[in-house]
N, C-alpha and C positions, 0 to 999 in steps of 0.2 A: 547577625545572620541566623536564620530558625533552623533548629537543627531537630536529630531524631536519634533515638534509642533502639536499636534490632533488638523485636524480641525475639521466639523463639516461635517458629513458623513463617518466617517473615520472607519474601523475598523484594527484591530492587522494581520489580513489577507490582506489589501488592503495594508496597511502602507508597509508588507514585500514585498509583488511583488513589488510596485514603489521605496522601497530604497534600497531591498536586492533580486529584480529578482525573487523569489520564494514563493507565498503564504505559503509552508509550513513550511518558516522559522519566521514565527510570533510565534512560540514556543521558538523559541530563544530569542526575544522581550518579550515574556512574563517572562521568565527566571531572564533575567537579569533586569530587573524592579520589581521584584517581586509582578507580577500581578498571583493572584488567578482565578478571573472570566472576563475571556477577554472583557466580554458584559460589562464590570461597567466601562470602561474607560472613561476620559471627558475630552470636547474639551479645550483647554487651554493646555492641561498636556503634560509636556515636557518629552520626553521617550530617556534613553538613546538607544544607535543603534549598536550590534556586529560587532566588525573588522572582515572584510570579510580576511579569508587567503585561501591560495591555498589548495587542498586536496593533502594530504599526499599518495605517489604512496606506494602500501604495496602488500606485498604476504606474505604467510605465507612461515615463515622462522624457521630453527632448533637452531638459535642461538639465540630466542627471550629470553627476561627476563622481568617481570612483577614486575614494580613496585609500591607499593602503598604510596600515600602521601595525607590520610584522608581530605578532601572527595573524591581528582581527584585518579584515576587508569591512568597509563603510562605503555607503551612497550618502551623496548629499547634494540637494538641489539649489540651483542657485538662486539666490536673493534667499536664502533658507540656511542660518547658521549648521541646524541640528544636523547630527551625523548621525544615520541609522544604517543599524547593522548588519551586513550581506551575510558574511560567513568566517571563517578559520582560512588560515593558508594550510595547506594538508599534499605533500609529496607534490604532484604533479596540478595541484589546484586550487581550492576550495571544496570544504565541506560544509553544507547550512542544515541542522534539524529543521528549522522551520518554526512559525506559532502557530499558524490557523488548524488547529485538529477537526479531522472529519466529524468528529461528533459534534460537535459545534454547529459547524455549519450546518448539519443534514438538519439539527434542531433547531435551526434558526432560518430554516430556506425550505419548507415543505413544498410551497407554490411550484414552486420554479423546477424541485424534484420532481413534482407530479405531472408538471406541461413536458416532461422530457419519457412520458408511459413507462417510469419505474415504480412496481409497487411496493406497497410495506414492506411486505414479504422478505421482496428481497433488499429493500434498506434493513433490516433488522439482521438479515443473517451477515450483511457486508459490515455493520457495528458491532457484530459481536469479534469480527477477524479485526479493526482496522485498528486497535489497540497496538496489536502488535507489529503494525508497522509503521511510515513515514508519515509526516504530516504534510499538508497540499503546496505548501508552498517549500518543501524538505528539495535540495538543490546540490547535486555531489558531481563534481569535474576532476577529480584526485585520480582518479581508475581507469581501467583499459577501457570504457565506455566512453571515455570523452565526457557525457554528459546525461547526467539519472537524474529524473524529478518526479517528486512529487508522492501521493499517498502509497506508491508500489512501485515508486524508483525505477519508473520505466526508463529505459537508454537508448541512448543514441550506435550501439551497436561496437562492439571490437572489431578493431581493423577494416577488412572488407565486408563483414556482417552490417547482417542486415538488424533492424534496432526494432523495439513498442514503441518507442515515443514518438515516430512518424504518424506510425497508426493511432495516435492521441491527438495527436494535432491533425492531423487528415479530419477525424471525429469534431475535434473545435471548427474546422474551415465548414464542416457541413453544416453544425446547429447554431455557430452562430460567427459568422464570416466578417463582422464587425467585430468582435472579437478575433480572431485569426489574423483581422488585417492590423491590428494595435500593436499585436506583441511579436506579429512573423514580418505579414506581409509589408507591410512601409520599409524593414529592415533586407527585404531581398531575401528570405525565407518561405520557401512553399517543400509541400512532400511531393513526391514524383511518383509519378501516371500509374507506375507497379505497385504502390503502396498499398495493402490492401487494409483486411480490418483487425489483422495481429500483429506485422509484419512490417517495414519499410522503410526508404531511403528520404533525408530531407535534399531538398535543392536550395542553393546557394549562390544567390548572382546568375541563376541560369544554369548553374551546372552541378552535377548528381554527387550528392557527399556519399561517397563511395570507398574511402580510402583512409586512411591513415591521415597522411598530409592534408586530405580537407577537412579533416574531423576535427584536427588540433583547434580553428579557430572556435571551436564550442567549447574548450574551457576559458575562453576570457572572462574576466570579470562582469564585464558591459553584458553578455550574453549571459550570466550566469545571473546577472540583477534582473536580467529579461525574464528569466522565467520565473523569478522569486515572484517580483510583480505580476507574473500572471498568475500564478498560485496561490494569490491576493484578491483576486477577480473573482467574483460573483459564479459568473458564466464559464469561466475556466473549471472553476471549483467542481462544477456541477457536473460538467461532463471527464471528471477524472471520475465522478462517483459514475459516471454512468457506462464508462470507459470498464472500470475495475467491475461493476456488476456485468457487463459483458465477458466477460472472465469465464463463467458458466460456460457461455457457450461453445467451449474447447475441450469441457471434459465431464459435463452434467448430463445431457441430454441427447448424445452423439454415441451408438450402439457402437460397442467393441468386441472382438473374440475374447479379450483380457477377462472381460465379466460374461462367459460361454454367451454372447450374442447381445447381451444384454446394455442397455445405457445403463448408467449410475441413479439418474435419478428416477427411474423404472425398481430397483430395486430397495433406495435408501433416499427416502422422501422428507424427509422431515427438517424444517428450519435449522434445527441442531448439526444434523448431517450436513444439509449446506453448508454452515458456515463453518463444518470444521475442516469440511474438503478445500472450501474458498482457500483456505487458509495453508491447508499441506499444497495446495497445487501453487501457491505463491511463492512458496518457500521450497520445495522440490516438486516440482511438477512429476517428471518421469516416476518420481514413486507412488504415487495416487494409487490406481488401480490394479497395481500389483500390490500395494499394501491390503486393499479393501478385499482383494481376491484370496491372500491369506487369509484374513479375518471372516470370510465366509464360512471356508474349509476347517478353520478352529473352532468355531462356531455350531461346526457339525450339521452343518444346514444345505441344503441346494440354493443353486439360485433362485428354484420354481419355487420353490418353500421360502424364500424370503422374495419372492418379489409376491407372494400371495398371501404372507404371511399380515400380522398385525404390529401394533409397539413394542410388546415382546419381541418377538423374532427382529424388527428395530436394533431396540438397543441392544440385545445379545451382541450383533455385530459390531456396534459400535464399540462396544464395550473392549473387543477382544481387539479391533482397528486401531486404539488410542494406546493400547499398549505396545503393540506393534510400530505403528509409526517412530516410538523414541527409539528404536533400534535399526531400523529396516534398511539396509544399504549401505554401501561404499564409507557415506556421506551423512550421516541420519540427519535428520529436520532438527536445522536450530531450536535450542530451546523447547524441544516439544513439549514437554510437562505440564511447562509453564504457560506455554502458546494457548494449551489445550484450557489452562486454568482459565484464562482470562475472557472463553467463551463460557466454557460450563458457568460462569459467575452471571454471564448473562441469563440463560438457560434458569436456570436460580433466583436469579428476579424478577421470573415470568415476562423476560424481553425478548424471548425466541422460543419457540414449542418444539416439543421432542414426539409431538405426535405423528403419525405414517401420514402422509400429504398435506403436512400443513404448510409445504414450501409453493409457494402461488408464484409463477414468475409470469410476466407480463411481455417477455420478448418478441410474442407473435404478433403485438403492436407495436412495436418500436420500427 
């Protein structure tokens, strides 16, 4: 097995991008070392390293079969020896990381990105966040959600809540309904009439998963290999990225008193800013704009004076924002430091601009 040496700077995030390509595969690192708290690592410490294998080409198919073998869960089809792997047994479910990482795909699927009117832009600021999170086919039924998938673990909602994943699949039935009918509808799977485009309930046999009791049947395994395979799909893939860069629209460009009248990206424009917002509103949303509204006032600036301001007046804010966010709240932003690291590395490659309006979004076409 390949292993690794912590030097001295290192964390379980930097370790994966230089040995395994993917900051967000430092959960796999952690996994199989059985590290609890990523931050207590030390330099010396020899870390074993995951065999990277190829991802497994999957659609959901009518001959699957579900087999369990305490703690892994396997699919395997029939007249087809091979057992391939769903996920872990975990409290109340399965938990799967997944293989297909967004970055992959978006670099392997421009066409198809671009027939769905997303621009560079905003692919660039959505790969500099998606590091730090799930991969497309990532699949967790273990929790009060019943069922999370995919690049930002949207769910299926606690108890009588309401869920994202409806409003993700609503988005699949709209761009591509041949899709929707493969992995929902043939199964008696539709989202209900209220659904809107953040927000909503899935329907089941006809009737509104609403509850508790009808939410249970979305941790089975059969249902948890459904969405793995569609987090496998081409056309799924694509509108989770298109799904997640609609994300903006919640809290980018939508005027609040929080920022004295102002929208976010009226004041803090720049691809950088994007994706570092992308990234706190995923992870604590409620603190977004009360963190950036400190970082104004630290900053010593008005709004008038940064929304008229240049790069400068920029990053000043920024600057003062990134600090603030590792503390700000009840609750502060997992990992922020780190979160923050594995854009700025973007930023540093010249894969996203720190310049004032270099964030171009395309949403008044879509």
């Amino acid at each position: 097995m390949k292993t690794y040496i912590i030097k001295s700077g290192d964390s379980l995030g930097s370790i994966a991008f230089k040995q395994l390509g993917a900051t967000a595969k430092w959960r796999e690192i952690a996994e199989l070392n059985n590290i609890v708290n990523p931050s207590k690592i030390e330099v010396g410490q020899v870390l074993q390293l995951p065999i990277e294998s190829e991802p497994e080409a999957s659609t959901e198919r009518a001959d699957v079969v579900i087999i369990e073998e305490d703690p892994r869960v396997y699919y395997q089809y029939q007249n087809n020896p091979a057992k391939n792997f769903l996920g872990k047994k975990f409290r109340k479910g399965i938990y799967r990381r997944g293989v297909h990482t967004t970055e992959k795909f978006i670099e392997e699927n421009p066409t198809l990105l671009a027939g769905l009117k997303i621009s560079k832009s905003e692919v660039s600021a959505l790969l500099a966040t998606s590091e730090n999170e799930g991969n497309l086919d990532a699949v967790n039924t273990w929790d009060n959600s019943f069922m999370s998938f995919g690049m930002f673990q949207w769910t299926l909602g606690a108890a009588t809540a309401q869920g994202e994943l409806p409003a993700l699949i609503k988005l699949v039935k709209e761009k591509y309904p041949d899709a929707f009918e493969q992995f929902c509808g043939q199964f008696d799977v539709d989202v209900s009439a209220d659904t809107n485009d953040t927000y909503g309930y899935l329907i089941y046999k006809n009737k509104k998963v609403n509850s508790a009791a009808d939410k249970q049947f979305f941790r089975s395994d059969i249902v948890a290999y459904r969405f793995a395979a569609a987090g496998m799909d081409n056309r799924v893939c694509a509108i989770e990225v298109l799904h997640a860069i609609n994300r903006f629209n919640l809290f980018y460009f939508n005027r609040t008193n929080k920022l004295g009248g102002n929208a976010l990206f009226d004041l803090l424009s720049s691809e950088y800013a994007a994706a570092l917002f992308l990234d706190n509103h995923v992870n604590r949303p409620a603190y977004l704009w009360p963190s950036v509204a400190k970082a104004v006032s630290k900053a010593g600036l008005s709004y008038d004076q940064l929304k008229n301001g240049g790069n400068r007046e920029e990053m000043k804010v920024i600057n003062q924002y990134l600090n603030i966010r590792e503390t700000y709240g009840s609750s502060p932003m997992t990992d922020a430091k780190n979160r923050a690291a594995v854009t700025k590395r973007y930023l540093d490659a010249g894969k996203i601009s720190a310049s004032k309006g270099s964030f171009k979004s395309h949403r008044s076409l879509r």
